[in-house]
ZABA-876327 format. One line per 8 residues: number of its first residue (from 1); for each residue x, y, z of N, C-alpha, C. Coordinates in pm, 1 decimal. Layout:
<nodes>
NUM	X Y Z X Y Z X Y Z | ... .
</nodes>
This chain:
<nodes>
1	82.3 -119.4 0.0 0.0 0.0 0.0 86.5 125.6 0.0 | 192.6 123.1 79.8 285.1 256.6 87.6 369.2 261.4 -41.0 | 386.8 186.4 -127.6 445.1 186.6 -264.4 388.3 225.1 -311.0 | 224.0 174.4 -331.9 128.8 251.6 -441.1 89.1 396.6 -373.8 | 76.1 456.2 -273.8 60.6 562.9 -240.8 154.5 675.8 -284.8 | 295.5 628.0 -227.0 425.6 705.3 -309.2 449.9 693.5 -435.5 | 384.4 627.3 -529.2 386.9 628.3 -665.8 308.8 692.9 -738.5 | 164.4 705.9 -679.7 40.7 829.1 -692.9 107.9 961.6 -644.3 .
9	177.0 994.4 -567.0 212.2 1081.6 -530.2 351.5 1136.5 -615.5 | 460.8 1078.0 -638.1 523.1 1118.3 -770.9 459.5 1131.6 -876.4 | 362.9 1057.3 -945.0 338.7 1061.3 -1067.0 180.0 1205.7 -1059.5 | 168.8 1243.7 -943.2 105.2 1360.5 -910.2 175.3 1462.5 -930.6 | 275.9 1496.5 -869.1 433.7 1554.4 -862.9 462.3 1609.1 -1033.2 | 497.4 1491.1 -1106.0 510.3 1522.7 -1209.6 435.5 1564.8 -1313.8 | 321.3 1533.1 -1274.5 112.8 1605.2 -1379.8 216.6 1736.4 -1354.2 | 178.1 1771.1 -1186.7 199.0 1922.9 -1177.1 310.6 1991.2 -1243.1 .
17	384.1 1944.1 -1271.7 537.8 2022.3 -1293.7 535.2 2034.9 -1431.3 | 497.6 1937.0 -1523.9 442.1 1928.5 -1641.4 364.4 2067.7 -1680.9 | 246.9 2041.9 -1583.7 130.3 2160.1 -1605.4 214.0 2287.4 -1570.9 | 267.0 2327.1 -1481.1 362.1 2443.8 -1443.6 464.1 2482.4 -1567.5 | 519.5 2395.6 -1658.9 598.3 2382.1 -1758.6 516.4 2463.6 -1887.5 | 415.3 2381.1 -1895.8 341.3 2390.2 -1994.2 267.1 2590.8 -2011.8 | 221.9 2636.7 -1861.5 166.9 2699.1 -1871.4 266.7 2814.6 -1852.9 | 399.0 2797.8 -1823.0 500.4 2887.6 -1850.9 538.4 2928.9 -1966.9 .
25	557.5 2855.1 -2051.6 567.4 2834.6 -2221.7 456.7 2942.0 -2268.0 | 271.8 2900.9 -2211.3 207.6 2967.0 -2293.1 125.0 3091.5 -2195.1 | 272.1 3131.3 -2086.1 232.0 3274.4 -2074.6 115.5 3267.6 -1997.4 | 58.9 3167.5 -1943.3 -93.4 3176.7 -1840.7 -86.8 3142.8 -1689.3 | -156.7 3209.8 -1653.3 -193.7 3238.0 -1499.5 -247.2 3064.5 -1463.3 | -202.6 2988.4 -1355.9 -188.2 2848.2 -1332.2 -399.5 2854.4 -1316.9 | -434.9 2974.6 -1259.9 -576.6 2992.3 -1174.5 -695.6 2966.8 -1310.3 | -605.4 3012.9 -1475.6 -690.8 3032.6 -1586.5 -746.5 2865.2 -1586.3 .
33	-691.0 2759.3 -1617.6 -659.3 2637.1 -1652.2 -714.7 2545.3 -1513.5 | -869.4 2514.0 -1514.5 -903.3 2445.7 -1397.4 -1035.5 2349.0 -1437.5 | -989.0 2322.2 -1543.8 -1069.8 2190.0 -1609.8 -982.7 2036.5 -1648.5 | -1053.3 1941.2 -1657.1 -951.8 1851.1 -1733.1 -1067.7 1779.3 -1852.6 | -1018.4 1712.2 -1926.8 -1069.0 1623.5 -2072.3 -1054.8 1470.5 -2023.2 | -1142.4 1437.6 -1986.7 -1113.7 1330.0 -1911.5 -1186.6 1184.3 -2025.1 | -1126.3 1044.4 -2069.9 -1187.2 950.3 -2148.4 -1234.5 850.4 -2065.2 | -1364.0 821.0 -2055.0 -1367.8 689.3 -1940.2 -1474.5 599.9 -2003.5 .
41	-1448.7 504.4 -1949.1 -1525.8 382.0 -2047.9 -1607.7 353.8 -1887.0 | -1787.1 265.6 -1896.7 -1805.7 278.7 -1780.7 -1914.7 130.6 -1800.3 | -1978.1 103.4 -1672.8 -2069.4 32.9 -1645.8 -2185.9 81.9 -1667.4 | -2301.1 -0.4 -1713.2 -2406.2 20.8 -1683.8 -2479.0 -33.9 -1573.4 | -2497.0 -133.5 -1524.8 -2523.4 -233.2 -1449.5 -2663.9 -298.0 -1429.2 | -2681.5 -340.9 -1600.0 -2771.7 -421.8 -1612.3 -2690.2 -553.6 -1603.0 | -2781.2 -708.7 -1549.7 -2682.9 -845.5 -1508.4 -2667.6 -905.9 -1619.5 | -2726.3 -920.1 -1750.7 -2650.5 -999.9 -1837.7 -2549.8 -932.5 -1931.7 .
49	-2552.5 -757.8 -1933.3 -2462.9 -679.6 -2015.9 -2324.9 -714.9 -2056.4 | -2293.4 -737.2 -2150.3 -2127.2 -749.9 -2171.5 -2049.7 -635.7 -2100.8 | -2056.7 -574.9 -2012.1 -2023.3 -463.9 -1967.1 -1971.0 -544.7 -1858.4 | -2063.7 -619.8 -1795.6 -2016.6 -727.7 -1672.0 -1913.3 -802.4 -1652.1 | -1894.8 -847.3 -1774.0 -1778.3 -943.3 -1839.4 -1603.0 -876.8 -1909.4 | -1615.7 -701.9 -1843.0 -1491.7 -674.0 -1906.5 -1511.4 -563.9 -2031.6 | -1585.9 -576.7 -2106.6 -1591.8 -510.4 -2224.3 -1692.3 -400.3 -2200.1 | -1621.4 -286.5 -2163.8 -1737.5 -176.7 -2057.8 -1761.9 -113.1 -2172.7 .
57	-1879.1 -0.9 -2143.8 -1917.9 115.0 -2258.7 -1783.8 192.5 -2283.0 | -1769.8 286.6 -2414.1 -1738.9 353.6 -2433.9 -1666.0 332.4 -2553.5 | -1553.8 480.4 -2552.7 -1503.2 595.0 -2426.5 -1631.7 688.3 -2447.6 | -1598.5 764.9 -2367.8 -1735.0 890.0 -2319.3 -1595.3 987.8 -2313.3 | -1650.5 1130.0 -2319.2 -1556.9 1200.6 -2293.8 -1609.9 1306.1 -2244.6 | -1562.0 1384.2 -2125.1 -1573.2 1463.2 -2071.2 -1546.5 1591.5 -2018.4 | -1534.1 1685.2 -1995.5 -1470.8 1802.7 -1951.8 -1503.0 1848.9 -1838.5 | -1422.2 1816.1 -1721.1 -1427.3 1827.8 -1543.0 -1376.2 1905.4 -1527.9 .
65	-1482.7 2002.0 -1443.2 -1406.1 2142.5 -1413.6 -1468.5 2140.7 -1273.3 | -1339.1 2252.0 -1218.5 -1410.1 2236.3 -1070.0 -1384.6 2367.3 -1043.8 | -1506.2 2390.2 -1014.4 -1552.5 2529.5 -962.4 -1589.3 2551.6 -809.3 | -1664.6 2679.1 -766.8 -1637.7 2639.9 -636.2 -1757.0 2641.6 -570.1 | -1835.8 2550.7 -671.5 -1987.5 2443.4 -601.2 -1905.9 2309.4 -593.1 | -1787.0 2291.8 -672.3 -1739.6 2113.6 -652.3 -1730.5 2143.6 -813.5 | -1694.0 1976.4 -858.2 -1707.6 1971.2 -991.0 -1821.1 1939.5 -1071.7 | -1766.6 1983.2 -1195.0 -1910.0 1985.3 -1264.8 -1860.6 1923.4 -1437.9 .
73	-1920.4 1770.6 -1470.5 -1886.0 1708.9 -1534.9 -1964.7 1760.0 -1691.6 | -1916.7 1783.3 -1780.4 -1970.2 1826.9 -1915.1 -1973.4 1706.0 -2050.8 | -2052.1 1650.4 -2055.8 -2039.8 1542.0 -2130.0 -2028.1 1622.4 -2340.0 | -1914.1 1540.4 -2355.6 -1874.5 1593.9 -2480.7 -1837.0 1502.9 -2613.5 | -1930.1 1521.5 -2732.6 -1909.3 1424.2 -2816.9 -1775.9 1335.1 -2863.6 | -1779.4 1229.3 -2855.0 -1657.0 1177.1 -2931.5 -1554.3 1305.8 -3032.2 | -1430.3 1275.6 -3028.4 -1332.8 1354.3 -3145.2 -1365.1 1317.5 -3265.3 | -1374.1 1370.3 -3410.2 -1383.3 1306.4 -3493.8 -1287.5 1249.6 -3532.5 .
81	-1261.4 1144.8 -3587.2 -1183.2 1029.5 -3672.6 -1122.8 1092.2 -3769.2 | -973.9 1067.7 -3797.8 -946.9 1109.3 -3886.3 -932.4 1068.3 -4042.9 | -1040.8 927.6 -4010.3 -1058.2 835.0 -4137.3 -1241.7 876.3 -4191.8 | -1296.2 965.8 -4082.1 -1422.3 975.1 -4181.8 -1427.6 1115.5 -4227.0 .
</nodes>
């Protein structure tokens, strides 16, 4: 458990320093930038669904922003393909 904790916690470490990097480059205030694009594949939880078995919905995609009611999840169409 204390391995996987200190490993969430570096690889936290480094999001941030990344993001600090990133937003140095393009000149912005860290406070502008308080959303993320998040891809998650999910359950439904009906009992015979192939969803049960491993092969969950998706991806779904999202845009989580947290404001200061909490967050607030924005459901957002698939990217388009760059084959259609």
């Amino acid at each position: 458990m204390v391995k996987t904790a200190s490993r969430r916690q570096e690889t936290a470490r480094a999001l941030q320093q990344r993001k600090s990097a990133l937003l140095a480059r393009l000149q912005l205030s860290p406070d502008l930038v308080r959303a993320s694009y998040v891809k998650q594949y999910l359950t439904c939880g009906k009992k015979n669904c192939r969803c049960r078995r491993g092969f969950k919905h998706g991806p779904f995609y999202y845009l989580v922003q947290c404001l200061g009611t909490g967050r607030v999840r924005k459901f957002r169409p698939a990217p388009a393909s760059p084959h259609t």
